[in-house]
N, C-alpha and C positions, 0 to 999 in steps of 0.2 A: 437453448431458448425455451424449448417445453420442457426443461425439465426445474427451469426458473416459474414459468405458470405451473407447473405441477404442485407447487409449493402451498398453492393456494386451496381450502377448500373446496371438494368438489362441489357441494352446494351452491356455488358461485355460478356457475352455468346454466343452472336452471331458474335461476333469477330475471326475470326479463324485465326489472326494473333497475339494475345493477349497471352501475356506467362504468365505462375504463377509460382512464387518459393515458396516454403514450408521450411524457412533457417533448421528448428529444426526439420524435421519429427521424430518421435516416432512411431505411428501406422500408419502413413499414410492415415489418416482417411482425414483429408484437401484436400488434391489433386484426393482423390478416389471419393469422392461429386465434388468436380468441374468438373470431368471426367463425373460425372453424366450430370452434369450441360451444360456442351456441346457438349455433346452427344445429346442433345435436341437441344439447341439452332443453331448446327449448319446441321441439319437432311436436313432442303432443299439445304445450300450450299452444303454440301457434301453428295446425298444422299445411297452411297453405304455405308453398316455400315462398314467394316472391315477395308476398304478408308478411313473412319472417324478415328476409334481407328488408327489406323496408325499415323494418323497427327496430332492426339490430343497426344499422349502419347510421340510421338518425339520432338515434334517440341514446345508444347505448357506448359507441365508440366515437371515440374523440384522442385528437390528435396534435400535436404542434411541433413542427418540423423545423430543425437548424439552420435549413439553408433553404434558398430557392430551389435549389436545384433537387436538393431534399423530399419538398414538400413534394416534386410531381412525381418524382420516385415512389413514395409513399401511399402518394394516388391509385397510381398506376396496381401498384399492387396490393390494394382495400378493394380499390373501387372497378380497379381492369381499365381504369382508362384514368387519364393525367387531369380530365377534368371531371370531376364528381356530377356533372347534369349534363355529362357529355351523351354521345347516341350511343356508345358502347360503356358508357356506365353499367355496373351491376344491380343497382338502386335507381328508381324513375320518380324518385322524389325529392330528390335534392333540386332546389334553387340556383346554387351559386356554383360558381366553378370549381372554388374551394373545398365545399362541402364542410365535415369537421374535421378536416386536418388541415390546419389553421399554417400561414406564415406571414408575418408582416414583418420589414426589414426594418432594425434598426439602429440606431446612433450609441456608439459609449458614451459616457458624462464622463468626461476626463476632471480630475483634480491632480494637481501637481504632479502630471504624466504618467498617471495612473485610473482606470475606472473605477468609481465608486461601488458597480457592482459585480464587478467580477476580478479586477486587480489587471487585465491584461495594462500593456504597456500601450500607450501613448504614442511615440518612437514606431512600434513594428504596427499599430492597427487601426490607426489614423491614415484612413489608405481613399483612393478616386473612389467616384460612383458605381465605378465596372467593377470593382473589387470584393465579397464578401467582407462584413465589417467582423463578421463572428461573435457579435452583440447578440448572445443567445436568447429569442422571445421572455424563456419563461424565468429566468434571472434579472431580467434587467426591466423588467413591467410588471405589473401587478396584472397578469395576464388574464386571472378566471373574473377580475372586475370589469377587466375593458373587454373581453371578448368572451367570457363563456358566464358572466352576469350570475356571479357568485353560486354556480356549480355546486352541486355536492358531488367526489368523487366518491366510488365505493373502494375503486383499482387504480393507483399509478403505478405504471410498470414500464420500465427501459435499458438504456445503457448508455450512459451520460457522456460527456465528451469531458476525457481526463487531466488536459492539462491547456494551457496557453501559455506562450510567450513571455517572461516578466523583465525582458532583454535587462536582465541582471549580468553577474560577470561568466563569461563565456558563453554568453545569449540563454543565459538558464528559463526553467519552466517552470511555473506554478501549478500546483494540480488545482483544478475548478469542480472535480465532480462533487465534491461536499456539498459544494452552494448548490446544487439541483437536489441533494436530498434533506438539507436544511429547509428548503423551500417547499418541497412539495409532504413535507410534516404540518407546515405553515396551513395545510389546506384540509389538514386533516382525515386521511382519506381511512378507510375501514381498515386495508391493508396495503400496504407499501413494498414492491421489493424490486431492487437495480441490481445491475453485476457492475462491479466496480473493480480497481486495482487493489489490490492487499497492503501496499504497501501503510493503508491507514495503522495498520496492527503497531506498529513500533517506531514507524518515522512520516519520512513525507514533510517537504516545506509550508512550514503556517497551519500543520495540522492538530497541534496538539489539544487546543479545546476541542474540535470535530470529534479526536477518538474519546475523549474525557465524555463528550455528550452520548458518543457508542454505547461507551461500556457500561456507562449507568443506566441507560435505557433499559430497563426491565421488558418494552415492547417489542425486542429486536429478540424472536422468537427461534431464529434456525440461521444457520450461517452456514454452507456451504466452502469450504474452499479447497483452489486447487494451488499448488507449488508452480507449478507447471501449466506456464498459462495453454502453452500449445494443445493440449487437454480441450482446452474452450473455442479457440481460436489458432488451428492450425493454420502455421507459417507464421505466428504473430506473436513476437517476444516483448512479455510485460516484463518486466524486472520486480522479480519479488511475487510474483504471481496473481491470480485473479479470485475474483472471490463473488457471492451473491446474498443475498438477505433478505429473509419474509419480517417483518416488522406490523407488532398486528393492536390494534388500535385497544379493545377492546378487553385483550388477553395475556398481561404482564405475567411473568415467571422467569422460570431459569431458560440459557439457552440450549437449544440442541445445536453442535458445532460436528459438520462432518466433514473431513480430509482426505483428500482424494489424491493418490499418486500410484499411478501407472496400471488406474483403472479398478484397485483395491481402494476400501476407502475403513476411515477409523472411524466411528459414533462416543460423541462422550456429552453429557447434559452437565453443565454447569453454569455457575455465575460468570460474567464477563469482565466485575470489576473488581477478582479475587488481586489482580496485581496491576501495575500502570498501566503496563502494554496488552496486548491481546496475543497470550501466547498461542499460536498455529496449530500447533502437534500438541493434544491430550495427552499423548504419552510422555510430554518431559513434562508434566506438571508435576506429578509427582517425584519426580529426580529433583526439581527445582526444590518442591515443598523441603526434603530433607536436608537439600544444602544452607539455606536459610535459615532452617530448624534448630543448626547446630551452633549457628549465633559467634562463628569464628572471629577472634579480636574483637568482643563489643559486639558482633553487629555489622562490623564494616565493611562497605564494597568496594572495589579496585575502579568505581567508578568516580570516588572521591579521591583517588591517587594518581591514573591516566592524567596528566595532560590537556590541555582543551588545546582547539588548532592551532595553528600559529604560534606552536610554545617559546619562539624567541622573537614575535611577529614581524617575520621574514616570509614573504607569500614566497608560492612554487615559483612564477616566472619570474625572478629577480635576478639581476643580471652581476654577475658574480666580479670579483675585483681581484685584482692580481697578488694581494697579500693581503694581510688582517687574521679577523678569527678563522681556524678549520669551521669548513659550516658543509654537510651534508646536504646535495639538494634532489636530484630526482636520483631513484635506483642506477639509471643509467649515464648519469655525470659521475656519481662519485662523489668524493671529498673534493671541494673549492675551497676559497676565502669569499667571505664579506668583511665589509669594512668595519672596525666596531664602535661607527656611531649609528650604524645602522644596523645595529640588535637591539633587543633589551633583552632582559634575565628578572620579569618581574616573580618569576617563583622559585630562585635561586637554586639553580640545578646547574649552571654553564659549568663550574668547576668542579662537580661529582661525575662518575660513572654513572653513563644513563643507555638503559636499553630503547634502541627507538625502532618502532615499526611504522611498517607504510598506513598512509590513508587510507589509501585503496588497496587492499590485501589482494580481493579478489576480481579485477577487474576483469571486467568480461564476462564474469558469471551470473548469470540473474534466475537460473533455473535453481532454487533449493533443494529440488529433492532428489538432484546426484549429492553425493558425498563433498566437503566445502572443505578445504585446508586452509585458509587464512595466513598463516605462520611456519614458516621454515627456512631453516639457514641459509640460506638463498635470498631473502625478502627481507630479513631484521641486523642492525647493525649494533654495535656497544660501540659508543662514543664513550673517547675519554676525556679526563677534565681539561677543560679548556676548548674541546670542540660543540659548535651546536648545530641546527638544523634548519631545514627552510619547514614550510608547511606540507609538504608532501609526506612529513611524519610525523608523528606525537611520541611523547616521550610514555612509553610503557612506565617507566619504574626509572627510578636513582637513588643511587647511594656515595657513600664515600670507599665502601668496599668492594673492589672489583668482583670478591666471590659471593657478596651477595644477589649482585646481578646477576650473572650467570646461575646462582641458584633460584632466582625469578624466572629467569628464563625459561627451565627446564619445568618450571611450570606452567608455562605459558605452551609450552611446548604439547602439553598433555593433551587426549582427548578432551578428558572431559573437561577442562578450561575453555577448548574450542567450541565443543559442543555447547555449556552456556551461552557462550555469548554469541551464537549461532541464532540463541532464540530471541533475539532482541537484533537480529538484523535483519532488514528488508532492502541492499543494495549493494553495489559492490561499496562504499563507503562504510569507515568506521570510525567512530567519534568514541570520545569519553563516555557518556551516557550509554552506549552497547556495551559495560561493561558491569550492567547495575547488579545482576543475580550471580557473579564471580565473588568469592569474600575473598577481601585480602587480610594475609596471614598475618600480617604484622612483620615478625622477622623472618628471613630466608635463610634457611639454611641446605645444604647437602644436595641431592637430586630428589624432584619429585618426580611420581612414577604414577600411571593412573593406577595399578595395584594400589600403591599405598592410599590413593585418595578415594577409590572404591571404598574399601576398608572404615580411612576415615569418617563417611558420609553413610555408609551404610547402602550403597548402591548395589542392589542383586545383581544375580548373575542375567539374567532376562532385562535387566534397565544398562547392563553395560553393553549389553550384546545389539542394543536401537540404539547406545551410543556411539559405538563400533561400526554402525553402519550409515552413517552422518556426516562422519567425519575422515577424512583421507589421512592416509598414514604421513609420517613425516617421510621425508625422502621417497615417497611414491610406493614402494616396493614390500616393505619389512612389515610382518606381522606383529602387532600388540599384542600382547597377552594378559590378561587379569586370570587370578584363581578365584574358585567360586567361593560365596560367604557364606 
């Protein structure tokens, strides 16, 4: 948390005109450091302390808390006491109980069982009076009009609350923290900076204008991120990791991006919207740059060849039938039948050899920065013609020749194939689209080898060796080898 305010100008603290909002407070822990924070910095303008807390706690911090229960939390630890004009307040000037950490409870606006301002579901949060509605203040009100009388901030600083309910299929989650940093741009504050999940970088449901607005942002000045969320929040696993950002009103340029794992960290200054996604690791950008460079078949990626879900739209749980087509459904069933009025074949692959791998290569794992296998004999099957599969797999590749696929395979197989598409994943899921910075060859032949594809790409010895260390061997045990170029 202070190394999120550290982000900020020191000149910030000696400001005693300079306001900070906390949109989300929860513990109140934000504003209780920056209290810290100018209490210091402004000891010579203001040197009576009580005269100080005074004008820092009125005038300069402000607050809006998620919950009830929240807001006295938050109290409690700004003001020492749950009521801000209580007898054990730290400040003897506040009026109201409230003080400035504000919470009024309120109502979603459902449309067709959904809220119009935050997307939660209808279904799960249409709930009794006793209940938290989770109708977050500063998303679902035009807050600093009704309650803080059009504010100018200098500071919004916090840590948003990252998903809600969208009781989709298998009671799925929408992420929400965007809509808090969408909005609090809306108010235009001098500097802006949240910790957030990472997962914006490459995926995330409903995010893709969000990261489009990231990366073109010239004002999103430093980016912080960790692999590994427990770094930030031990005992607490994000999938995909966590990340923070100073975004500076005044000061557009390149970004400073630092990566942090296992307490070492990498510095690299660049532009954010050299490619769609936000690649993590500075060090594969240039591995990237050259695989691209070399323009293999055209141009083209294996992202235009994968498959999209549902390649014979047969969901996972579909309840298999006692003869019909072979159809592939989870790792752990095996080969069944479905019936074949219940397939289709709309990209005519049902009676070619087709390599398929799982969805979820790597469930389970959401820490990036151990080494990621994805693919091994164990996990990918070659169907042959006439069988197909449920959605628990997509079809890598197809042919009409059996030894083409298996010469796909053995590239698939490769580090550095894993390692690309390494950089375009933030989950255990894998879609078509993780597969944009892979080129495909066009025709397969014989075995690839990451030697030969170092070679081909021009990958040094020093870019295989951060490759090598990303990616987990095949079969767990056996060393790769590349020669040096």
């Amino acid at each position: 948390m202070n190394q999120i305010l550290d982000t900020l100008p020191k000149g910030i603290w000696k400001n005693k005109d300079a306001k900070f909002l906390d949109p989300v407070s929860k513990s109140g822990v934000f504003l209780r450091e920056i209290a810290k924070r100018l209490m210091i910095g402004l000891e010579k303008q203001i040197p009576y302390k009580q005269k100080r807390i005074n004008h820092i706690y009125t005038t300069q911090l402000y607050g809006i808390a998620i919950t009830e229960l929240t807001s006295l939390l938050s109290r409690r630890s700004v003001y020492c006491s749950k009521t801000a004009n209580g007898k054990y307040s730290v400040c003897d000037e506040f009026k109201t109980k409230q003080g400035n950490i504000l919470y009024e409870r309120l109502q979603h606006t459902w449309d067709n069982g959904k809220c119009i301002h935050c997307g939660a579901s209808q279904e799960v949060y249409d709930r009794e009076d006793t209940l938290e509605t989770y109708a977050y203040p500063f998303i679902h009100t035009d807050i600093t009009k009704k309650i803080f009388k059009n504010m100018k901030f200098d500071v919004i600083v916090g840590n948003p609350p990252y998903q809600l309910s969208d009781a989709g299929h298998s009671r799925s989650a929408s992420p929400i923290y965007q809509k808090f940093i969408q909005q609090a741009k809306k108010l235009n504050p001098r500097y802006l900076t949240m910790i957030i999940p990472a997962r914006w970088y490459a995926g995330g449901k409903g995010l893709d204008e969000f990261r489009n607005e990231m990366l073109t942002d010239k004002r999103i000045r430093k980016i912080v991120d960790f692999e590994n969320s427990n770094e930030v929040f031990p005992g607490v696993d994000v999938a995909g990791g966590i990340c923070y950002f100073l975004w500076d009103r005044d000061n557009a340029g390149l970004c400073e991006v630092i990566n942090f794992h296992n307490g070492s960290e990498v510095k690299s200054e660049r532009a954010l919207n050299e490619f769609s996604i936000l690649i993590r690791q500075s060090r594969a950008i240039p591995i990237i740059r050259k695989v691209i460079a070399k323009k293999e078949n055209g141009g083209k990626r294996l992202s235009d060849v994968v498959s999209s879900s549902k390649p014979f739209g047969i969901r996972g749980h579909h309840t298999p039938s006692k003869s019909g087509i072979p159809c592939y459904f989870t790792q752990r069933q095996g080969l069944l039948f479905v019936k074949e009025e219940e397939l289709s074949d709309n990209y005519n692959f049902l009676n070619k050899y087709k390599l398929l791998i799982p969805r979820a290569p790597i469930a389970g794992q959401t820490d990036f920065s151990k080494p990621v296998g994805f693919y091994y004999d164990g996990n990918i099957r070659i169907a042959k013609p006439g069988e197909a599969c449920t959605e628990s797999w997509i079809v890598a590749f197809y042919s009409k020749q059996l030894k083409e696929v298996i010469a796909f395979k053995s590239y698939l197989f490769t580090k550095i194939f894993r390692f690309l598409l390494l950089q375009t994943v933030v989950s255990q899921d894998v879609t078509r689209a993780n597969f944009y910075f892979i080129p495909d060859l066009g025709k397969y032949e014989g075995v690839y080898t990451d030697e030969m594809l170092c070679k081909r790409w021009g990958i040094t010895k020093e870019e295989w060796k951060y490759i090598d260390s990303k990616i987990k061997n095949i079969g767990g045990n056996e060393n790769d080898e590349v020669d040096e170029q």
